[in-house]
Structures are given as structure tokens and as C-alpha cells.
C-alpha positions in Angstrom: 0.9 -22.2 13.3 3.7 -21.7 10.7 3.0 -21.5 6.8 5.7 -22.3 4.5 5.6 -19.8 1.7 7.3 -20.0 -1.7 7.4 -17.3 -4.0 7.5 -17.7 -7.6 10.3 -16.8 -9.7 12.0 -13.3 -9.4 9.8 -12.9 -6.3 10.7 -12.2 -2.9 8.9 -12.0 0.8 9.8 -9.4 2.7 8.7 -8.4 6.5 9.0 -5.0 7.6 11.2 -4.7 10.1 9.9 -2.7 13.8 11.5 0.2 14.8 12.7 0.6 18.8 9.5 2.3 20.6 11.6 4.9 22.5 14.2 7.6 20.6 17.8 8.4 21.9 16.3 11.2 24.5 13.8 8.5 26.1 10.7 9.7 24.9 8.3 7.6 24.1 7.0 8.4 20.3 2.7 7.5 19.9 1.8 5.1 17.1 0.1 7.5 15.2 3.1 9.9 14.8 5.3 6.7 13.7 6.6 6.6 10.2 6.2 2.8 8.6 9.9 1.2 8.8 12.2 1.8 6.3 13.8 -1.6 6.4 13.0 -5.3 6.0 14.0 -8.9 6.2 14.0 -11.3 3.4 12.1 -14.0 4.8 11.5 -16.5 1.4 13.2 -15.8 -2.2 11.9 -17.5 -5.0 14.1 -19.6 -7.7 14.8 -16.8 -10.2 14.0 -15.5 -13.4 13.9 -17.2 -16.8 16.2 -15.7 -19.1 17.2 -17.3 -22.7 15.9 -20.5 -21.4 18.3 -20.6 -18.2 17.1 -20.2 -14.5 19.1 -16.6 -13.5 19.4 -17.1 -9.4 18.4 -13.6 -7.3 21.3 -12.1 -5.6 19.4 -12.2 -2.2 18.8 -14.9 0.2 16.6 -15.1 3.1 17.9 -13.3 6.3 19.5 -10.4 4.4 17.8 -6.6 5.4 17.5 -4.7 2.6 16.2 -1.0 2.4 12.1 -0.5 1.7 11.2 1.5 -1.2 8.4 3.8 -0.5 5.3 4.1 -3.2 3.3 6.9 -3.1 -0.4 6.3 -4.8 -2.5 9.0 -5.0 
């Protein structure tokens, strides 16, 4: 089943990108000792942000990886 999503404005989708299950030695690292990916894919960009009455276009488009910021809540 495939939804089409469409963010609005300055909004983008990302998906987090999965991380190889093995590390360079060959051992094979649990799920609960992963750290979340650092890195996603722009999967749907919305049209942009309204500035002075002009639609300004986001610099990304869908396909590009782009680092994940992390936020820390307490």
C-alpha cells in the first residue's frame, strides 16, 4: 500500500536511514547496544516558504541524504 505524502511549505519528510548490522571486524552488534542512525533520506519536500509574498523554493529535493540532528529532551 503506498501513501503519497505532501508536506506543507518549508517542510520536509525524512526517513532515517539503517545502518549495516555487522562492523568492519565481523561482529555482529545487538539492537539494544545500536545507536539510532545519524543519516536520512529526503523522501517528500514541500513547496517552500512564503516570504514578502513570493514562494522561496527549499534547497533540497527528494533523494538527497542529509545529516540527522539529534534532540535531547529531558
Amino acid at each position: 500500500m503506498t501513501v503519497n505524502i505532501t508536506p506543507l511549505h518549508d517542510r520536509v519528510l525524512v526517513r532515517r536511514l539503517e545502518e549495516k548490522e555487522t562492523a568492519k571486524g565481523g561482529i555482529i552488534i545487538p539492537d539494544t547496544a545500536k545507536e539510532k542512525p545519524q543519516e536520512g533520506e529526503v523522501m517528500a519536500v514541500g513547496a517552500g516558504k512564503m516570504e514578502k509574498g513570493r514562494r522561496v523554493p527549499l534547497d533540497v529535493k527528494v533523494g538527497d541524504r542529509h545529516p540527522l540532528r539529534q534532540i535531547h529532551r529531558k
